[in-house]
N, C-alpha and C positions, 0 to 999 in steps of 0.2 A: 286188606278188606276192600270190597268191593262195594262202589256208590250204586244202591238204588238206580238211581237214573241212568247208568253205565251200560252199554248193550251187555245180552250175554248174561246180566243178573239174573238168578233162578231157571236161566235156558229159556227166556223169550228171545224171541229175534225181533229184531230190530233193524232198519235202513236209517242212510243218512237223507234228510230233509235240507236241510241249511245252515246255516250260523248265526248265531245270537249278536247282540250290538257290541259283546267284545271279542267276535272272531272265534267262540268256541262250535265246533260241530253239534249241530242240534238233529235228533235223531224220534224216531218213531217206532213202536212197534209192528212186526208184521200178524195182522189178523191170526188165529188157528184153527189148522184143518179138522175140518171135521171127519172125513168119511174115515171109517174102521181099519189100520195098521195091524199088520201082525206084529207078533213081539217082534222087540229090536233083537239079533243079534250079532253084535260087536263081530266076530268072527264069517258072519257066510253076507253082508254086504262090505265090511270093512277090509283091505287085505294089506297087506307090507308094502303098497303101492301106493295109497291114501293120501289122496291132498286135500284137505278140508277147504284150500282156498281158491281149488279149480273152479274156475267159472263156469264149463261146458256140462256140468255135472248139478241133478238137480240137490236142493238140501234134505234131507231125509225130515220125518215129522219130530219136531219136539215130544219127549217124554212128559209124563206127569210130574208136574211140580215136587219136588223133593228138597226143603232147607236146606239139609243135608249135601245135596247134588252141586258139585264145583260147576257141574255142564261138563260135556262131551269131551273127554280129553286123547289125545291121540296115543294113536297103539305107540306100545314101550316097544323097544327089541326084543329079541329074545337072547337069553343068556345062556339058556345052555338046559335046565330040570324044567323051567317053563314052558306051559304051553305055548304053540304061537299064539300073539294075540290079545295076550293075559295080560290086564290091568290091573295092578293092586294095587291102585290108589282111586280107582272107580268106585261109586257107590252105586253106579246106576244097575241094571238087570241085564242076563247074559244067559245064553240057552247050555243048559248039559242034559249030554244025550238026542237031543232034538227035541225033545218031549214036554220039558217042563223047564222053568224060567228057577232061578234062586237068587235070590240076594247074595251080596258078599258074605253075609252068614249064615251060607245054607241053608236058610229061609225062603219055603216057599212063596211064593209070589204072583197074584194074580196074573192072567193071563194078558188083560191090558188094563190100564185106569184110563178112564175116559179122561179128556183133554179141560182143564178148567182154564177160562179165561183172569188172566191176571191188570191188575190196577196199568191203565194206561201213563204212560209219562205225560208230565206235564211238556208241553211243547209251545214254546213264546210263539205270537207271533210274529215273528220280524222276515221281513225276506232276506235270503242267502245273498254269496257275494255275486257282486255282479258279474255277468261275465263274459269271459275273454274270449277274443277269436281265437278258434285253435289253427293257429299261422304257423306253428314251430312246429307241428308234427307232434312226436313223441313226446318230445320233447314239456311240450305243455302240458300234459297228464300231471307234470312235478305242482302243486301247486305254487304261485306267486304273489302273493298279498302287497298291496298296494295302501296307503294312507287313504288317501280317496276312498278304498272298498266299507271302510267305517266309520258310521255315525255314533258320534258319543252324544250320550246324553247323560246330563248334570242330576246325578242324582239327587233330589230333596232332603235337604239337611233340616235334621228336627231346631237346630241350636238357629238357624238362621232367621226363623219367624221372632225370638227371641232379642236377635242383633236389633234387625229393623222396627221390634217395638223400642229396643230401647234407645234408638237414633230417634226414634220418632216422641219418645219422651224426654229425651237432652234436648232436643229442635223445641218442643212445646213450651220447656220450660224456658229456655235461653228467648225465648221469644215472648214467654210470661214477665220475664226479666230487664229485656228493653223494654217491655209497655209500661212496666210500674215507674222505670226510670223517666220514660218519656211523660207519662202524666204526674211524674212529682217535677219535672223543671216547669211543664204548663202553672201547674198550681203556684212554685214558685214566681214562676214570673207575672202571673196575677195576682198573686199576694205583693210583689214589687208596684206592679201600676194601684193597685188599691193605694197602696201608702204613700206610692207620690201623691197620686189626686187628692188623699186626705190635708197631705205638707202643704200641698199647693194652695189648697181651700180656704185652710188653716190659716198660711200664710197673708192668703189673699182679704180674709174676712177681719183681722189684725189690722190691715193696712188701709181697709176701707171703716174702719171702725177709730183708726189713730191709736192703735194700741201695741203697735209694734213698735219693739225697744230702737234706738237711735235713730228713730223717724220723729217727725214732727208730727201733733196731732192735727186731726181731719178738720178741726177749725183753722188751724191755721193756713192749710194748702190751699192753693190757688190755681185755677185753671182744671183741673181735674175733680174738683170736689165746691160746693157751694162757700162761697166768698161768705166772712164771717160775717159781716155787715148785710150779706142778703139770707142769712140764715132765719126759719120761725123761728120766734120764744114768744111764750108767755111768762109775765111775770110778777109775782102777787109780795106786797110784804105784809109782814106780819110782825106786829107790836107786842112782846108781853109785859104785863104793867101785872109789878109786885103788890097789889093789894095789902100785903100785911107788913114790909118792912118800906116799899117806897122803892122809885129806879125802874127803868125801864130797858128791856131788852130789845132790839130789833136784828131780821133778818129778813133777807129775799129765799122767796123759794122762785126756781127758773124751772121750765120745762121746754129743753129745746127739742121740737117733734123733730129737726131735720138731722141731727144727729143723736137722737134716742139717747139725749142724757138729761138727767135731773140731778139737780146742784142747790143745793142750801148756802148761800151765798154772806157770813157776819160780819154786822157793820158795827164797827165799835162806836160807843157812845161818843167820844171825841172826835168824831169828824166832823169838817167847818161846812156849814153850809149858809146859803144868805135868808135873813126874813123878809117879810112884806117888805119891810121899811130900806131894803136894801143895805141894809149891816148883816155883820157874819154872827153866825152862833154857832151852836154843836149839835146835833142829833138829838141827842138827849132833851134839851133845852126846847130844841122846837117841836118835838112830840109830845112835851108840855103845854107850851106855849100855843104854839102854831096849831096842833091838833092835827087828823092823819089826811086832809088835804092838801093844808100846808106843807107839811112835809113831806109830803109825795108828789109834788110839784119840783120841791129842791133836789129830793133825791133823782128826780128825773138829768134837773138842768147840770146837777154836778155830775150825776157816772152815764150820762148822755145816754139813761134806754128809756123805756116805757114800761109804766108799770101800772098796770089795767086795775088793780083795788089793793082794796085796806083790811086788813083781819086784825084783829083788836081781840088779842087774848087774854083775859085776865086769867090769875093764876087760878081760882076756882074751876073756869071751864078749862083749864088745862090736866086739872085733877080728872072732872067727869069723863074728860074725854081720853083719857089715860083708862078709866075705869072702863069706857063704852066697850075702846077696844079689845078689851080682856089682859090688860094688862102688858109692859113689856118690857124686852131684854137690853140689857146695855154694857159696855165694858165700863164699870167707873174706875173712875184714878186718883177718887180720895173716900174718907171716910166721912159720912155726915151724920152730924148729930140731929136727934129729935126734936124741931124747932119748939114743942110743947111740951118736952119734961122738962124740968124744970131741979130737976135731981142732976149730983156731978158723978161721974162713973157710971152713968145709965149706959146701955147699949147701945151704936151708932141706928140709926134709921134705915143708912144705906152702907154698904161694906165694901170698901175696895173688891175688886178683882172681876173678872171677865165674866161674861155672861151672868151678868146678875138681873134677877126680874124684879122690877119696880114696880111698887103700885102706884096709884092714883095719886097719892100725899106723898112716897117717896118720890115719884118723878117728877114730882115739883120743888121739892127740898131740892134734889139736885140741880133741878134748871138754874135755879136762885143764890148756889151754893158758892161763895167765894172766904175763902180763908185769911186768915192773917197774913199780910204779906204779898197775897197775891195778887193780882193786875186784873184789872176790867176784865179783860180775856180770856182768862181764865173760865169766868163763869160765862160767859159768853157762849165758849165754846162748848159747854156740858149744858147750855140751852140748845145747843146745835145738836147733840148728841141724842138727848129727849126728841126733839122733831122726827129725827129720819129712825128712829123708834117707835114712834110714831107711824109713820109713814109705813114700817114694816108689817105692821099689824092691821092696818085700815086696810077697807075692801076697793078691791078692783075696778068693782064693779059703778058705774058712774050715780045708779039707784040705790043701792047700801052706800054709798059713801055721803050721798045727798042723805040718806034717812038718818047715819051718826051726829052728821050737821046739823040735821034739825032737832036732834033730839036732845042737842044742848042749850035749843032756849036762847039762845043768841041774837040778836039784831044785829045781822049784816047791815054794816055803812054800805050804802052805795056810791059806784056803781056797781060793784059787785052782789051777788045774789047768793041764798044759799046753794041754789041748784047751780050756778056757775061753779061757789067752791066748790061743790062737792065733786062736780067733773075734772075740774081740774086737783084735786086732794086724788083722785082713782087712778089718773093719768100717773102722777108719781110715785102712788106706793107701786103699780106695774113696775116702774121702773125699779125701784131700791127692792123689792123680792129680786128683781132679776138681776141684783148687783150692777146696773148702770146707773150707780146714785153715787155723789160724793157730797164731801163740807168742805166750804173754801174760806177761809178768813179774809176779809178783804185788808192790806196791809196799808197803815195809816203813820203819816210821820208824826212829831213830836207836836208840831203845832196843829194838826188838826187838819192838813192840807194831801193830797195824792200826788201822790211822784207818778209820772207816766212810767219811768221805766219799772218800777217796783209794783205797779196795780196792770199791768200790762196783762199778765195772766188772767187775772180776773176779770177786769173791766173789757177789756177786748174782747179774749177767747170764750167768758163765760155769759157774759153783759151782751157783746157785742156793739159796745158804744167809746167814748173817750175819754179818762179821766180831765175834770175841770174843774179846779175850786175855783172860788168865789173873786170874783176880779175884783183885786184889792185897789189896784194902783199903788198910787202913792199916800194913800191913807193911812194913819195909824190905827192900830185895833187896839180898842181901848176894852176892857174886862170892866165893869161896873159891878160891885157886892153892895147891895143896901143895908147898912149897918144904923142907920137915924134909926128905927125903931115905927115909922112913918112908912105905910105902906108904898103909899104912890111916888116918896119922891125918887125913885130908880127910873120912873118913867118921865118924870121931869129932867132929869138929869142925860138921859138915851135922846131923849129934842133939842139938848143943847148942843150933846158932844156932835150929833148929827149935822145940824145948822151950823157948824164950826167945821168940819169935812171932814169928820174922823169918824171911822168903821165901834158900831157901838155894838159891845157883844155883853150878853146877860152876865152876871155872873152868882145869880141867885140871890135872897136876903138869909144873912147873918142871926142866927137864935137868939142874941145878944147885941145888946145895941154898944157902941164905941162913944167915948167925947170929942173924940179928935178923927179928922178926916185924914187920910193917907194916901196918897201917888206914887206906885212906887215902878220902875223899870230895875230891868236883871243885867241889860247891854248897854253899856258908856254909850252906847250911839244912841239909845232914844234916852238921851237924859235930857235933851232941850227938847224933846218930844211931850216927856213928863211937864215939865217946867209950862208947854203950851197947855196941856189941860187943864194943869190946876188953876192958871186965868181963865181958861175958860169957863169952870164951874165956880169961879169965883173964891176960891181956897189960896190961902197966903203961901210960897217960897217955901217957908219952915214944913210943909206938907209933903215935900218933895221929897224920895230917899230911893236908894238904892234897896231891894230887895229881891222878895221870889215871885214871878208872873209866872203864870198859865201857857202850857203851849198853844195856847191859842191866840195868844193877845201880846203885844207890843209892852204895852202901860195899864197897870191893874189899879184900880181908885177903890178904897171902900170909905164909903160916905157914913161919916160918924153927924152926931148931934151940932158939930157947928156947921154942918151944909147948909145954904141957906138959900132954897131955889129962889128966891125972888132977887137976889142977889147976883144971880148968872144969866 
């Protein structure tokens, strides 16, 4: 079967033009004639001489398009019954007779068919080979193709727009890929510096604060942080006095602005301090006695600070002022009973356990509260407890705290004012909301004196002064109880031991009056100590005895019905 494009298909002629870019021959059709041919016949142009491929000889005209027609095929031989000349495998037209044209099957046949132009071949651009000198003669007519004579060109592959999208979507993505990594180590490592500068902060704000574990606190450093002794404080005490069973409570309240802490500082009742008269007494004793100048002169001279006034709370305005502030929370550590039922198995007042809200009359049941058994300090420190309860609940503000002040009707002693406490009452509770508040017990030996190394914490770090009890010398401290029944002679007897050079400490009068006077010392060493006072007050030898004194005192006398001040 023959290609369309092939010269020769359907009997158009065709010449060669060039070659295509892979070296095949690229051809043309030739035009068709037009002016009028007589019929063909095969026989009176064609003869047994026939070279269809002589050059010198023109081409005869193309026939009428015939499907059918192979084109022009060359005369057969003859064989012997044929005519010359006879094709029978022609389909084209042939003359018999001269006259008339018939088909191979006898079929008449018009005389010509006009000539129809047929579909031109498509013919590439591309120019032929290039070409050769003809140097070799003859010889070069042979064509000789050369690599040089062809240009290939790469055909466009449909799959390749496909490669480079998908190269260009692994590149995008591997590229999406390092950036997520590259801005998760960024994040990383400023999530790193965040957390150090927090440690650091942290660290740093600890250590300027003295709150960082195996460091010393920021009172104590030196050189880098304000000397304890140049440190501010203010510092106020405050007396509460039992109105209804009797005994007095004292504390310091401190407020040091240079290291933003507020300290409730308890002083137990037994500690020695001196009176007017230059004899030792207790706390207690002279906040009876002495009243709250005196005793804040002593308190001064013994924990060596300054203490700018006096608050004088009775238990009533510790009620109102329990009530003012809307009442408050406290861990208590025992159960108290209702000081006014009066019934057994009633209900406690106040109930052990943590976070319990006290009112007005329970917070003061518990300031007061001390059980069978238990030590001064005990209730001391659940008056300490109430305060900074206190403390949590009062206003900030230096005007509401003045206004609570005043609204309990109080007469400030001076120097102190209600508008002073009230500023400094706001400075502290600031402080105890923000948790920079503590209780410090001040620790007290047996006899009623400070050990420097045991009050160091406090009197130093918290005071900022030095412990000093009362410069005894070589004095004895004698304990006086008035047992005569005779009010004054306790104070007749405090002018003798005095005048005699013995340290004369109160020791209260006795409910019950004695007959007999007694001297008695607890340590074989002051027994000639004893023996000196009872000539002093004039009391016979037999008065003398060994028994139980007071930490506070040497030789304890209680003066019965035969003391006879006129006698000493």
């Amino acid at each position: 079967m023959n290609d369309r494009n092939d010269p020769g298909y359907g009997s158009d002629q065709y010449e060669l033009v060039g070659y295509d870019e892979y070296g095949r021959p690229v051809y043309r059709q030739i035009p068709a004639q037009q002016p009028q041919q007589p019929a063909y016949d095969p026989y009176a142009q064609q003869g047994y001489g026939y070279d269809p491929y002589a050059t010198g000889q023109q081409q005869p005209p193309t026939p009428a398009y015939d499907p059918y027609d192979t084109g022009p095929q060359p005369q057969a031989p003859s064989y012997g019954s044929q005519a010359p000349g006879y094709d029978p495998y022609s389909t084209g037209t042939h003359a018999t007779g001269g006259t008339a044209t018939h088909d191979a099957y006898g079929q008449a046949a018009s005389t010509q068919q006009p000539l129809v132009a047929e579909h031109t071949a498509h013919i590439p651009q591309q120019p032929g080979p290039a070409q050769v000198p003809d140097d070799d003669g003859p010889a070069a007519r042979e064509r000789d193709y050369h690599t040089e004579q062809f240009a290939f060109v790469e055909e466009p592959d449909g799959d390749s727009e496909d490669v480079i999208d998908w190269l260009k979507f692994t590149e995008n993505r591997t590229e999406r890929r390092e950036e997520a990594r590259r801005r998760a180590r960024r994040r990383v490592l400023a999530l790193v510096v965040v957390l150090a500068l927090v440690v650091v902060g942290g660290v740093g704000y600890l250590w300027y604060a003295g709150k960082l574990p195996g460091l010393p606190s920021s009172d104590a450093k030196g050189g880098t942080s304000t000397a304890v002794g140049d440190q501010k404080r203010e510092v106020i005490v405050v007396h509460l006095h039992n109105t209804a069973k009797g005994g007095t409570s004292t504390a310091l309240l401190v407020d040091n602005s240079t290291t933003k802490q507020g300290t409730t500082v308890l002083l137990p009742n037994s500690l020695s301090l001196s009176d007017d008269s230059g004899g030792v007494t207790t706390l207690a004793k002279s906040v009876d006695d002495d009243g709250s100048a005196g005793t804040r002169d002593q308190l001064d001279t013994v924990l060596g600070t300054s203490i700018e006034g006096t608050w004088r709370l009775d238990t009533p305005y510790l009620q109102n002022l329990v009530e003012l502030v809307g009442n408050i929370d406290v861990d208590t550590n025992a159960d108290v009973p209702d000081p006014d039922s009066k019934k057994k198995g009633t209900a406690p007042l106040v109930h052990k356990g943590k976070d319990q809200t006290l009112s007005g009359k329970a917070a003061v049941a518990y300031a007061t509260y001390r059980a069978t058994g238990e030590s001064d300090n005990a209730q001391l420190e659940r008056f300490g407890q109430v305060l900074q309860g206190v403390l949590r609940k009062i206003s900030s503000d230096a005007d509401g705290a003045t206004v609570t002040v005043q609204t309990l009707g109080q007469i400030i002693e001076p120097p102190l004012s209600d508008k002073n406490l009230g500023a400094f009452l706001a400075r502290l509770a600031d402080l105890a909301k923000g948790g920079d508040y503590k209780t410090a017990l001040l620790p007290v030996q047996s006899d009623g004196t400070l050990s420097a190394q045991t009050s160091s914490d406090v009197i130093k770090n918290i005071l900022g002064g030095t412990a000093k009890s009362p410069d005894q010398g070589s004095a004895v401290r004698v304990s006086v109880q008035n047992a005569t029944g005779v009010r004054g002679d306790s104070d007749k007897a405090r002018v003798v031991l005095l005048n005699g050079g013995f340290t004369f400490q109160d020791g209260g009068t006795d409910s019950t009056t004695q007959a007999t006077s007694k001297v008695l010392y607890s340590d074989t060493s002051h027994k000639d100590d004893a023996s000196e006072v009872a000539k002093t007050l004039g009391l016979p030898d037999s008065a003398v005895a060994r028994g139980t004194v007071g930490s506070n005192a040497d030789v304890s006398v209680v003066l019965g019905q035969d003391y006879k001040p006129s006698s000493s």
